[in-house]
KOLDRENPA-572708 format. One record per residue (C-alpha): x, y, z; residue number from 0. Coordinates in pm, 1 decimal. Each point is the difference from the previous one (the first is absolute). Layout:
KOLDRENPA-572708
+----------+----------+----------+------+
|       px |       py |       pz | resi |
+----------+----------+----------+------+
|        X |        Y |        Z |  NUM |
...
+----------+----------+----------+------+
//
This chain:
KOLDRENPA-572708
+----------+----------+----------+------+
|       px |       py |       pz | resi |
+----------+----------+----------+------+
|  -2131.9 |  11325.2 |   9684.2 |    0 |
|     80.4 |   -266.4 |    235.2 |    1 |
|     31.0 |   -364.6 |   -186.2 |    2 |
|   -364.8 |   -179.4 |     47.4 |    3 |
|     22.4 |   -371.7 |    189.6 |    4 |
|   -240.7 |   -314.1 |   -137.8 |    5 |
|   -286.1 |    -37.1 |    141.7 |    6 |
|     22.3 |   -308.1 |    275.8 |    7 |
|   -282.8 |   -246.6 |   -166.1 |    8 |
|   -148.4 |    -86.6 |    354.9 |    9 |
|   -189.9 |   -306.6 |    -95.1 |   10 |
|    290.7 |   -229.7 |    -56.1 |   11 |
|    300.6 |    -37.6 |    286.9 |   12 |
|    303.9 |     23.3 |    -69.5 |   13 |
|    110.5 |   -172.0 |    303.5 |   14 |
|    -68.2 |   -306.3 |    134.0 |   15 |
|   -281.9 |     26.7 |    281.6 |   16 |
|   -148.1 |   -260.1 |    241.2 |   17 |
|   -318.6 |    144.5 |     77.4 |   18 |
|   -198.7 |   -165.0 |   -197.4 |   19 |
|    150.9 |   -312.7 |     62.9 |   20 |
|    -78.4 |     36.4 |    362.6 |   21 |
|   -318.5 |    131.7 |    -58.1 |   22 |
|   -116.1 |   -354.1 |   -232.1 |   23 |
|    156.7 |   -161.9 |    322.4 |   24 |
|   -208.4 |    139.7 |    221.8 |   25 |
|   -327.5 |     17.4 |   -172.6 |   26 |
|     42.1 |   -320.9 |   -100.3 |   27 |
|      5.4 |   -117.0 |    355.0 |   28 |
|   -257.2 |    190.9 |    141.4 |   29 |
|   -213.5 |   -125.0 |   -274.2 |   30 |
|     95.6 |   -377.2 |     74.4 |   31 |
|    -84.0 |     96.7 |    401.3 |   32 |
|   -303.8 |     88.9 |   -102.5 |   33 |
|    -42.8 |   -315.2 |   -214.6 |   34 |
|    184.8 |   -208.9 |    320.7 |   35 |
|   -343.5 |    171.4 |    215.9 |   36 |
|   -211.1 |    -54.2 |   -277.2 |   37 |
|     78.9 |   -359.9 |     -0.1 |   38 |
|   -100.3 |    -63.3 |    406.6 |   39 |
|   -241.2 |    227.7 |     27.3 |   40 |
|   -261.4 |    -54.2 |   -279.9 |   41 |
|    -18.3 |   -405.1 |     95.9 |   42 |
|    -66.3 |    183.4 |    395.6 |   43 |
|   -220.0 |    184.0 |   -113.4 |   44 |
|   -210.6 |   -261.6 |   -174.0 |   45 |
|     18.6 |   -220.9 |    296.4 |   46 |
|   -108.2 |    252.2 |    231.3 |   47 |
|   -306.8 |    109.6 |   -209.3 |   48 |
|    -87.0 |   -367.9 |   -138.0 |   49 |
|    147.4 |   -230.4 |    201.0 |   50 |
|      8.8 |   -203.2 |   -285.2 |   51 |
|    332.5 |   -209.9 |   -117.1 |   52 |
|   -197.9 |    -69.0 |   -321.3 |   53 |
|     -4.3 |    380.9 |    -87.1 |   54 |
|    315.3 |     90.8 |     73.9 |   55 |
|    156.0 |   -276.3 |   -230.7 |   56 |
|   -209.8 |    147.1 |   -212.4 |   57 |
|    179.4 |    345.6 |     47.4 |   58 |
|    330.8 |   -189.1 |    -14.6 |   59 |
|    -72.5 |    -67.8 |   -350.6 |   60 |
|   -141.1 |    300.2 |    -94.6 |   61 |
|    342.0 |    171.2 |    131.3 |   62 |
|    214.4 |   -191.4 |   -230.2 |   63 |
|   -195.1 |    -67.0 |   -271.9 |   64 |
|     35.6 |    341.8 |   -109.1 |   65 |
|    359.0 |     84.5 |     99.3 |   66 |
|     52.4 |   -291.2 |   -292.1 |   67 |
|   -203.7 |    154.3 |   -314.4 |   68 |
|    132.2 |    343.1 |    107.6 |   69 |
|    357.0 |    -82.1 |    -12.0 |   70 |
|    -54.8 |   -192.4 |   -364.0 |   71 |
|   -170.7 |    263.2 |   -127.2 |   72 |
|     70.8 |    338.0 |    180.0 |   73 |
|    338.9 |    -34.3 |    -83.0 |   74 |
|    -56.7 |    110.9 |   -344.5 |   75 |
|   -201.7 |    318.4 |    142.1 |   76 |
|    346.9 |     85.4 |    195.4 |   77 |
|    250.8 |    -77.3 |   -333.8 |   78 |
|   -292.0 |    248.2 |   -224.8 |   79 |
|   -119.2 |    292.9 |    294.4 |   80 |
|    309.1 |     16.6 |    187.8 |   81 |
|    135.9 |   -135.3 |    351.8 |   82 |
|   -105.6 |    296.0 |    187.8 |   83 |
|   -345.1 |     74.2 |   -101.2 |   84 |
|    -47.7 |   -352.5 |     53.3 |   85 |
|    176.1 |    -43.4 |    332.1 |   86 |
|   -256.6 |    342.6 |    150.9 |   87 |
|   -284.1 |    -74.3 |   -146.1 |   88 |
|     26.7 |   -414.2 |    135.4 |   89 |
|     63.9 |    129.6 |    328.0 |   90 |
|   -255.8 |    277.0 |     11.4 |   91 |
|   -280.5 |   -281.9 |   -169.1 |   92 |
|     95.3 |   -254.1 |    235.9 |   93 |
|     11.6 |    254.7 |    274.9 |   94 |
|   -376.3 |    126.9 |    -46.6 |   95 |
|    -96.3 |   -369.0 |     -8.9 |   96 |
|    147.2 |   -123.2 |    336.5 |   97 |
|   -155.9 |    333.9 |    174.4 |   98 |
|   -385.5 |    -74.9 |   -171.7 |   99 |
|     78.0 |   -336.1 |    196.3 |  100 |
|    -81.2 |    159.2 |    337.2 |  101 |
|   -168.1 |    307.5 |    -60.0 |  102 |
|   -272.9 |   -166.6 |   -186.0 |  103 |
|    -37.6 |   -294.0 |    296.7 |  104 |
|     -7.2 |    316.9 |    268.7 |  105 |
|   -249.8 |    199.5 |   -215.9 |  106 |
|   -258.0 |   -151.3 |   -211.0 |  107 |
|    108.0 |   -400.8 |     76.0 |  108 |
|    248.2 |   -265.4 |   -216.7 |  109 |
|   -184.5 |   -276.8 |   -226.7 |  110 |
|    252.3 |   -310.7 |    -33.8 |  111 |
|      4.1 |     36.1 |   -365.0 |  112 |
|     40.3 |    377.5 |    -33.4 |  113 |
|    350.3 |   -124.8 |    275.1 |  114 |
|    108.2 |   -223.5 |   -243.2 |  115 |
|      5.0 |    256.4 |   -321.5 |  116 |
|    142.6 |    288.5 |    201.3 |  117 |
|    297.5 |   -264.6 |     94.3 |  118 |
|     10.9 |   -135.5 |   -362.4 |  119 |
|     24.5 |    362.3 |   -146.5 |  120 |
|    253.1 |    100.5 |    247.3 |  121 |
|    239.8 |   -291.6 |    -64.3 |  122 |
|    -65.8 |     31.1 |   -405.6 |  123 |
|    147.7 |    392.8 |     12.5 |  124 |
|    283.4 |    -81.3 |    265.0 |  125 |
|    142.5 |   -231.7 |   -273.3 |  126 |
|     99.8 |    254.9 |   -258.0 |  127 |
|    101.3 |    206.1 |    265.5 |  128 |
|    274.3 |   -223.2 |    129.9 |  129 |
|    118.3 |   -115.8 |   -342.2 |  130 |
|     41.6 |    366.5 |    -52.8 |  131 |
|    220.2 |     36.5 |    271.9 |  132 |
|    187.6 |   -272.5 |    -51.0 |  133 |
|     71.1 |     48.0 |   -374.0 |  134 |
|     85.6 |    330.0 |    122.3 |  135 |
|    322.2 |   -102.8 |    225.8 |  136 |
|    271.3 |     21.9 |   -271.4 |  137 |
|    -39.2 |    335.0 |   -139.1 |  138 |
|     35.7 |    112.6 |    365.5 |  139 |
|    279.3 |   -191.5 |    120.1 |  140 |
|    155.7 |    126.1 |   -335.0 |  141 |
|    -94.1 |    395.2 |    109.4 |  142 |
|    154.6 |   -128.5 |    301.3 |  143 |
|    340.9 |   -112.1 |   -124.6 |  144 |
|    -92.6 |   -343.0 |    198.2 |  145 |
|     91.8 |   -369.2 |   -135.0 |  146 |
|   -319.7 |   -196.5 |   -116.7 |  147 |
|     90.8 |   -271.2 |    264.0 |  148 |
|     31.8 |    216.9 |    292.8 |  149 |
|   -291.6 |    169.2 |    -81.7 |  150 |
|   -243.0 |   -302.8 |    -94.7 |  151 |
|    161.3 |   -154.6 |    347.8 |  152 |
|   -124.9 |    279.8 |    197.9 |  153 |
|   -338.9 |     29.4 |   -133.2 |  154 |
|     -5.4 |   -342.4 |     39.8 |  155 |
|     84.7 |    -63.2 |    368.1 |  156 |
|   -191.6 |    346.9 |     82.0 |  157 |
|   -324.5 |   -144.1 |   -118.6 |  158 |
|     77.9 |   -307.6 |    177.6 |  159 |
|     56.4 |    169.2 |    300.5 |  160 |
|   -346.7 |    240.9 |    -24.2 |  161 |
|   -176.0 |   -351.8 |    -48.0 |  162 |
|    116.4 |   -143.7 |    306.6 |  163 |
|    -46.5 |    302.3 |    262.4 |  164 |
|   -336.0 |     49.8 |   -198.5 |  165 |
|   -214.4 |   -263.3 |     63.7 |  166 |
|    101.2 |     10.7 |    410.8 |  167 |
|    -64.1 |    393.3 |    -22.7 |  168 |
|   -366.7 |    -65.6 |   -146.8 |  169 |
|    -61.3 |   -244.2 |    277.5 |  170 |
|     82.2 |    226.0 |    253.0 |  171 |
|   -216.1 |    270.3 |   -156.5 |  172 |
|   -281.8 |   -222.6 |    -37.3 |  173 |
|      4.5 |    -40.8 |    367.1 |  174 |
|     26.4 |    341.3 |     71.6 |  175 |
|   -240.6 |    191.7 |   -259.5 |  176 |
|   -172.3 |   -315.7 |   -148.7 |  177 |
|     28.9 |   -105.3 |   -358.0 |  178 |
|   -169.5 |    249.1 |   -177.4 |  179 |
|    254.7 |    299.2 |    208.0 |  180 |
|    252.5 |   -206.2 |   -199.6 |  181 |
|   -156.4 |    -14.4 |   -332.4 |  182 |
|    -62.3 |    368.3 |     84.6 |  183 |
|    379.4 |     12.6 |     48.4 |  184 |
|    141.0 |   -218.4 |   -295.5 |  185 |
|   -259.6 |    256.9 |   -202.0 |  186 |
|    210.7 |    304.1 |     82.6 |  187 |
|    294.2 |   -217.1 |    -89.4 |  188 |
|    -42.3 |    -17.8 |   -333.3 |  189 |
|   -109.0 |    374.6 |    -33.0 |  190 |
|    360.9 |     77.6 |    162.8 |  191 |
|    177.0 |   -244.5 |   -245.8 |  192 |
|   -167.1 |    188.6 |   -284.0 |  193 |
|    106.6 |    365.0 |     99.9 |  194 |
|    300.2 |   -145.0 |     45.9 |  195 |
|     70.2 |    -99.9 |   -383.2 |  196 |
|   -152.4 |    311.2 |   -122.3 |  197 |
|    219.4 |    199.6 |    207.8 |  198 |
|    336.0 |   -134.1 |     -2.5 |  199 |
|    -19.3 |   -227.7 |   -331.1 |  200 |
|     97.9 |    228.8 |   -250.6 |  201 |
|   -173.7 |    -75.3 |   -364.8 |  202 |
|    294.2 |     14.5 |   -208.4 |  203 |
|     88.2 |   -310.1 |    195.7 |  204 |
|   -333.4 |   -186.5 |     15.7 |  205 |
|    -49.9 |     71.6 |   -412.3 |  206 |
|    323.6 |    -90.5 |    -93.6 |  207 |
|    -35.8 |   -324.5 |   -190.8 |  208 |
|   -351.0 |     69.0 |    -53.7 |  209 |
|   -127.5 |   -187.4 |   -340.5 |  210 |
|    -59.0 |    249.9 |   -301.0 |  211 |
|   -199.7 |   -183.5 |   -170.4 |  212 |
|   -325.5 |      0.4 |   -162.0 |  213 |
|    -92.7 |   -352.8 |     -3.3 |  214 |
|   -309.0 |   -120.2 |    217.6 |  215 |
|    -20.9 |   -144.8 |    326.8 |  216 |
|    -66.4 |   -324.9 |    -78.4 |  217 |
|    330.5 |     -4.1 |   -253.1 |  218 |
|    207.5 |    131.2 |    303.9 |  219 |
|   -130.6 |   -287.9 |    231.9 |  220 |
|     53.6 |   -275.8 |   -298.4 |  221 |
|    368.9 |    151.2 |    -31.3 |  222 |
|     73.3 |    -24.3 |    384.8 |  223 |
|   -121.2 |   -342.7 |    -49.0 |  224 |
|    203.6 |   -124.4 |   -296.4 |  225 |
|    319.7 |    160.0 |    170.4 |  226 |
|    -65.5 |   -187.6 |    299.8 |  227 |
|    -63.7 |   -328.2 |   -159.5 |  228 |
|    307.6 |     38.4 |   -235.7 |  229 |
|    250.8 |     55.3 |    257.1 |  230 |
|     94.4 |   -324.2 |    120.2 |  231 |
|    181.9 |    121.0 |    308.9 |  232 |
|   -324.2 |    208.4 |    161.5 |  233 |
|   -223.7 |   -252.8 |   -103.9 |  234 |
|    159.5 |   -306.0 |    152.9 |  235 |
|     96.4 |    228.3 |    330.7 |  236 |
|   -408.0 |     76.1 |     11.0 |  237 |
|    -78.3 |   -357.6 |    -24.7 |  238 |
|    257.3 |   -102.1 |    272.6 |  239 |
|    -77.4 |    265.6 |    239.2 |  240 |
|   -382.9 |    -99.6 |    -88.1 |  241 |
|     46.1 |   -351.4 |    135.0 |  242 |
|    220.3 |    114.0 |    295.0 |  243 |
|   -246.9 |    283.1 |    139.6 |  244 |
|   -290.7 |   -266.0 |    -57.3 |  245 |
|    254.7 |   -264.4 |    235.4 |  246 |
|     86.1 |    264.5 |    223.9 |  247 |
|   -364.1 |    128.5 |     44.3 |  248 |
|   -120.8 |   -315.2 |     73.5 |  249 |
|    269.9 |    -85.0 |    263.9 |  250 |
|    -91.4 |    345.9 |    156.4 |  251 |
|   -358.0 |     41.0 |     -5.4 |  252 |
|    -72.0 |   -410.5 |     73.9 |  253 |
|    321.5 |   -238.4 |     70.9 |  254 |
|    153.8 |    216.2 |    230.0 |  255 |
|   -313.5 |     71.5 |    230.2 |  256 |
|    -78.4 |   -336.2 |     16.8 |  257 |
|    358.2 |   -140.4 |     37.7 |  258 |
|     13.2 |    238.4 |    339.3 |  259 |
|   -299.9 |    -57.8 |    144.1 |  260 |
|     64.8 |   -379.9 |    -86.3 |  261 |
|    331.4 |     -4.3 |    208.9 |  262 |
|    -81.9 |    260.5 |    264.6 |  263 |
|   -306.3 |     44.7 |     43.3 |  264 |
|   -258.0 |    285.5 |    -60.0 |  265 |
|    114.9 |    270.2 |    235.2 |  266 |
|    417.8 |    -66.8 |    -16.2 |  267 |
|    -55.2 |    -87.9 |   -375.7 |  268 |
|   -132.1 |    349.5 |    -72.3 |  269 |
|    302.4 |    183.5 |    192.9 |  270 |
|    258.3 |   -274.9 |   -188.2 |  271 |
|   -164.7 |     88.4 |   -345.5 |  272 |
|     13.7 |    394.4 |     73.6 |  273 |
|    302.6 |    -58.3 |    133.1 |  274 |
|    129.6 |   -214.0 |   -322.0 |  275 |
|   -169.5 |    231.6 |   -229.2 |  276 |
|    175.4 |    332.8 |    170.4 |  277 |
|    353.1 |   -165.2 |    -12.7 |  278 |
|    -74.3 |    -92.5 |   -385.7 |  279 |
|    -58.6 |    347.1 |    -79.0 |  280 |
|    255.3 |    215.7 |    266.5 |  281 |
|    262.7 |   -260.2 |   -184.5 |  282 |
|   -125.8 |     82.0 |   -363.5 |  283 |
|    -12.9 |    368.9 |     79.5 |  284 |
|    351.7 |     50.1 |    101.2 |  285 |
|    131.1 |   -275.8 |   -286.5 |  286 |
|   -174.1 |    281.8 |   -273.2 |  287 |
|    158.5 |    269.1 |    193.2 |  288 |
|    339.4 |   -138.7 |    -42.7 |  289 |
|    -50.8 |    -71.8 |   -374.8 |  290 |
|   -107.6 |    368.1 |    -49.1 |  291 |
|    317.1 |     74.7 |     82.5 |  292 |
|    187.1 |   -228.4 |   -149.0 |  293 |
|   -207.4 |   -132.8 |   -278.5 |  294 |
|    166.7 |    140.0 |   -326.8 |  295 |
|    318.7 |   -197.1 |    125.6 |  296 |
|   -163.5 |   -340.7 |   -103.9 |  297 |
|    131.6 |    -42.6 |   -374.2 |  298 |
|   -275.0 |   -249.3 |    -48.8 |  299 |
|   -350.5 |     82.4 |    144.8 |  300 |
|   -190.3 |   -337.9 |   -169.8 |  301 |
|    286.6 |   -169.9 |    162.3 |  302 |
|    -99.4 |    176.5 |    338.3 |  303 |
|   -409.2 |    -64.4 |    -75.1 |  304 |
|     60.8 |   -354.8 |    -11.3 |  305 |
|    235.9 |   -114.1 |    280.6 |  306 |
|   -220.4 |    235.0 |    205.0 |  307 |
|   -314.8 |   -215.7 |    -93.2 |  308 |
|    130.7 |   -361.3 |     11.2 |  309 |
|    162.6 |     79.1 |    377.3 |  310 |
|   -294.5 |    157.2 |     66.8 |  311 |
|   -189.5 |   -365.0 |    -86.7 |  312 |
|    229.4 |   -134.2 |    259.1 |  313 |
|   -321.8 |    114.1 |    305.0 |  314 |
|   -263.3 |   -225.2 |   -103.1 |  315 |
|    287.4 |   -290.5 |     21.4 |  316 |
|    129.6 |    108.8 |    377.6 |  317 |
|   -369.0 |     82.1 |     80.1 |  318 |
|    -71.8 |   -377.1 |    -63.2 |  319 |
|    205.0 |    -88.2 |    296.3 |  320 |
|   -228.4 |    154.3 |    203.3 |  321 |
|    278.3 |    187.1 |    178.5 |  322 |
|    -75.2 |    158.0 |    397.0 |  323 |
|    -74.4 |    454.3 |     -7.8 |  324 |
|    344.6 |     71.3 |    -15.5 |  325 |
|     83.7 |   -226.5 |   -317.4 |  326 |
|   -307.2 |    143.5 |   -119.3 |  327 |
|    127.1 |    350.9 |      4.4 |  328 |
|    309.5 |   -119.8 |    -83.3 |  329 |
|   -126.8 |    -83.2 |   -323.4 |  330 |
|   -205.8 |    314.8 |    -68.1 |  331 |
|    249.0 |    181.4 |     54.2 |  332 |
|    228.5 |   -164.3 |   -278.7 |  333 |
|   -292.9 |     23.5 |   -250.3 |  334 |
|    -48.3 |    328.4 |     56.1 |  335 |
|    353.9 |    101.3 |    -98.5 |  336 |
|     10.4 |   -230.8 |   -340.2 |  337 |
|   -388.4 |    200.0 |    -41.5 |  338 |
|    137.7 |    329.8 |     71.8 |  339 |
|    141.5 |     79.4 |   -338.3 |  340 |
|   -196.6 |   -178.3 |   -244.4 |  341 |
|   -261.5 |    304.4 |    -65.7 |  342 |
|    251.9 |    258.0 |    -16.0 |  343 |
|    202.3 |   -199.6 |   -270.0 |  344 |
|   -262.4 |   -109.8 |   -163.5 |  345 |
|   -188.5 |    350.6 |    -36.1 |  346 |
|    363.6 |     90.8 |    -99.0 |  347 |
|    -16.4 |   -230.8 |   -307.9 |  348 |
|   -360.2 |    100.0 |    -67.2 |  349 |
|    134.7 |    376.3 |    -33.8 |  350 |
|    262.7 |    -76.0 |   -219.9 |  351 |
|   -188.9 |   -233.9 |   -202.2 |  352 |
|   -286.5 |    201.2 |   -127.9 |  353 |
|    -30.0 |    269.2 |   -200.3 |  354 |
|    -77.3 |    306.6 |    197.4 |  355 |
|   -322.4 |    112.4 |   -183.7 |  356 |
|   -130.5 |   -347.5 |     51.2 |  357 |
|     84.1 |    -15.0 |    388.7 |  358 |
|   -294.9 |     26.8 |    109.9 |  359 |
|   -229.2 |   -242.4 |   -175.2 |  360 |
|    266.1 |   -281.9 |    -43.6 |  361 |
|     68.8 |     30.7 |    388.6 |  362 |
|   -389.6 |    -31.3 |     74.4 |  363 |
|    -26.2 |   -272.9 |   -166.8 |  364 |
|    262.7 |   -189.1 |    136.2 |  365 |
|   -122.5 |    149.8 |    342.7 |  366 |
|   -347.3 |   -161.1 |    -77.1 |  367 |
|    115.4 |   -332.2 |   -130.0 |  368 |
|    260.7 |    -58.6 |    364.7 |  369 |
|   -372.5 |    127.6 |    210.3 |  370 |
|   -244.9 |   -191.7 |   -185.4 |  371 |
|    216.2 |   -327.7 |    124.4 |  372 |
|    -34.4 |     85.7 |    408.6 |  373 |
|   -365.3 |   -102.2 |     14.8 |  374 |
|     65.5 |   -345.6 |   -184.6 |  375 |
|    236.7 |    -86.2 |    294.8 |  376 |
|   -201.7 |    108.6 |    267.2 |  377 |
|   -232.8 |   -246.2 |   -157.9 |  378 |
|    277.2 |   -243.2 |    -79.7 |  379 |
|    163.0 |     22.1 |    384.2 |  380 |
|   -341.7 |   -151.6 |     93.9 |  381 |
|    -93.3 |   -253.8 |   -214.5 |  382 |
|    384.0 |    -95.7 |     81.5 |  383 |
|    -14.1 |    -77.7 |    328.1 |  384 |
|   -343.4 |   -209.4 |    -74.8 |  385 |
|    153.5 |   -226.4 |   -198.9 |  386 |
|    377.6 |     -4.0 |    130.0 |  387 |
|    130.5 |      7.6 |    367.7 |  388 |
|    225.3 |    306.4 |    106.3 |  389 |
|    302.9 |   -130.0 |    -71.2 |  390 |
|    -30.8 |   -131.7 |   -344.6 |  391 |
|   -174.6 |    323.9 |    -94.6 |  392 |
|    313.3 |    218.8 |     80.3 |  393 |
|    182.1 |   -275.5 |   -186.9 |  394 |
|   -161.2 |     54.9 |   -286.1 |  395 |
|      0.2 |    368.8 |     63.3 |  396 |
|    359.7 |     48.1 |      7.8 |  397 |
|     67.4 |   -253.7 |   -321.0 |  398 |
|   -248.8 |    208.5 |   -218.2 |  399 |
|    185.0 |    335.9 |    149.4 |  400 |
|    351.2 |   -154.1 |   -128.0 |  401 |
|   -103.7 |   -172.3 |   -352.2 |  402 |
|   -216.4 |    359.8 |    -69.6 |  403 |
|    306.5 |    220.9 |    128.6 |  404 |
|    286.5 |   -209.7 |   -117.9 |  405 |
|    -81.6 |     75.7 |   -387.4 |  406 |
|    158.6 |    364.4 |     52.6 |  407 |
|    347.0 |   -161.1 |     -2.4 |  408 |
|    -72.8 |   -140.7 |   -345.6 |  409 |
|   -122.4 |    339.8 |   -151.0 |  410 |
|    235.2 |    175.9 |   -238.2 |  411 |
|   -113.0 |    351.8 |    -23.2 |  412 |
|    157.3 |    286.1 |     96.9 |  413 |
|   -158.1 |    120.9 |    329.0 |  414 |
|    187.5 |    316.6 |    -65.3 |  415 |
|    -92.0 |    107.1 |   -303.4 |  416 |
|   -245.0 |    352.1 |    -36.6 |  417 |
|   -226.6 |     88.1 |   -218.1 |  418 |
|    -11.5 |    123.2 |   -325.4 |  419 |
|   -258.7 |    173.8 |    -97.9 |  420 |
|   -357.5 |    -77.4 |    -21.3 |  421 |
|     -5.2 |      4.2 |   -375.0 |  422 |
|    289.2 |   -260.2 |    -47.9 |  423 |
|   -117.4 |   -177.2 |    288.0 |  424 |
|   -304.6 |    -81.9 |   -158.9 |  425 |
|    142.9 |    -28.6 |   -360.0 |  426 |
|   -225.9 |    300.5 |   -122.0 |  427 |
+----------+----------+----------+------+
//
């Protein structure tokens, strides 16, 4: 009798494979298209069919709003059910939602209010679905045999790119199939993003870190909470990038449309703000390229987080000088470099930092905490300019981006370190 070989076990690799790392790439963007689409086309929509601006600030809110309480607390459903179940059943949830959007206005007719809870519903399940994918990033790029860096850089400047050919692509659709073709589309988006993960994410991957642990959900959320409150280094880098995204929303959504309009007028104003706003993120796009491949050089990555963030302060300084289109650029262009590797290295740290079985609820809440901020400066950018002229607003703009920022250079903590854990993370 011949000698009888082991049996391969077939459910765990023995070699290192990039599939599914390419696969959360590209589910992830077609799923942030389909958000991108989402984003234009539900505010057309609601214009088209109501003509109201009342209503569809009313939508606004009733987009974000949700996104908020299901990041803070869906991420616990990821860290106890799993990243993939999550991540399919988000996108198929959110999915069915966007499509009852216009087959219910073509059939049997759209009340306002029954609008506003299919958007709210859709938004609440697309939360847990992205913190799923996200928390699910290192165990892939580990499968892969790929640095943390390089792949947090590449997710990073992917999704950026999705979000800036998305929103042109929806308004091109729009005018060719109307918004509810679109919806229609971004629908069948997230259906593909979900077949996607159950096809090429294998489970053994998706449950790795998976809590075993019979305590409720409530105890899980309080422990993501207490981790993220005891570790000084992601709490003060979610209050910093809290008052920065609140700055930099309010220089986006109401400074900078004003200051261009202002100077050149409503027509050339738009083009120089498009044209601004394109150069910004081209600039920041290519800047996260080059740190995904050359990100696990940089010895110290807090070092990195904060020179990034006080040069990128330097705009609302050189913006005060009310410089002609090209200086304009000039300085986009600039920002958008320092910008470019600030997510990456900070979703770098966050990966390192917390405990794998808590991933998912520690990085919603920090998720929620940096969104719940935007709205506040939208509000802030235009109470601002009521009670300040231009100038002294970007002033005070750029000093509150450097005193906020410039604390990173006295922080102590080792942006390096990784996780222990979850039990001696949380002293259990």
């Amino acid at each position: 009798m011949g000698m009888s070989r082991p049996i391969k076990d077939m459910s765990m690799p023995d070699k290192k494979t990039r599939v599914p790392l390419y696969a959360l790439y590209i589910t992830s963007l077609i799923s942030v298209t389909g958000d991108a689409m989402a984003a234009i086309a539900i505010p057309w929509f609601v214009l088209e069919t109501t003509g109201s601006t009342v209503q569809t600030g009313i939508v606004a809110f009733f987009s974000v709003a949700p996104i908020v309480i299901g990041m803070f607390f869906g991420g616990t459903i990821v860290d106890r059910t799993g990243y993939k179940p999550v991540s399919v059943f988000a996108d198929l949830a959110s999915g069915l939602t966007i499509l009852l959007i216009p087959v219910l206005y073509a059939t049997v007719g759209l009340e306002f209010w029954q609008l506003l809870v299919l958007i709210f519903l859709g938004n609440l399940m697309d939360a847990p679905g992205r913190s799923a994918r996200q928390s699910l990033l290192p165990e892939v790029a580990e499968a892969a045999g790929m640095s943390l860096e390089r792949a947090a850089g590449l997710n990073e400047s992917l999704q950026r790119a999705t979000t800036m050919i998305g929103a042109p692509i929806a308004g091109l659709l729009i005018a060719a199939l109307g918004a509810t073709g679109v919806l229609a589309i971004d629908a069948i988006t997230f259906i593909i993003s979900a077949l996607g993960m159950l096809i090429f994410i294998p489970s053994h991957l998706a449950n790795k870190n998976r809590p075993n642990t019979g305590s409720s959900y409530w105890a899980d959320l309080k422990e993501g909470y207490r981790f993220m409150r005891t570790d000084r280094l992601l709490l003060s880098l979610m209050l910093i990038i809290m008052v920065t995204n609140m700055i930099d929303y309010s220089l986006g959504a109401v400074t900078l449309p004003v200051y261009m309009r202002t100077l050149f007028g409503p027509d050339s104003g738009a083009t120089t703000l498009g044209l601004v706003s394109g150069a910004f993120g081209a600039a920041s796009l290519l800047s996260g390229l080059l740190y995904s491949w050359l990100g696990d050089r940089f010895p110290n990555q807090l070092r990195l987080v904060a020179i990034c963030f006080v040069l990128l302060s330097a705009r609302f300084f050189l913006y005060a000088f009310f410089p002609p289109v090209i200086g304009l650029v000039a300085i986009s262009v600039l920002a958008g470099i320092f910008a470019g590797p600030l997510n990456p290295v900070l979703s770098t740290i966050e990966y390192r930092r917390i405990p794998p079985a808590m991933r998912g609820r520690v990085q919603g809440m920090m998720s929620a905490g940096v969104l719940v901020a935007m709205p506040i400066g939208g509000v802030l950018g235009g109470f601002m300019l009521e009670w300040v002229d231009m100038q002294t607003a970007l002033v005070l703009y750029g000093a509150a981006y450097i005193v906020s920022t410039s604390l990173l250079f006295f922080n102590r903590d080792d942006a390096t370190y990784t996780a222990p854990s979850v039990e001696r993370a949380t002293g259990d």
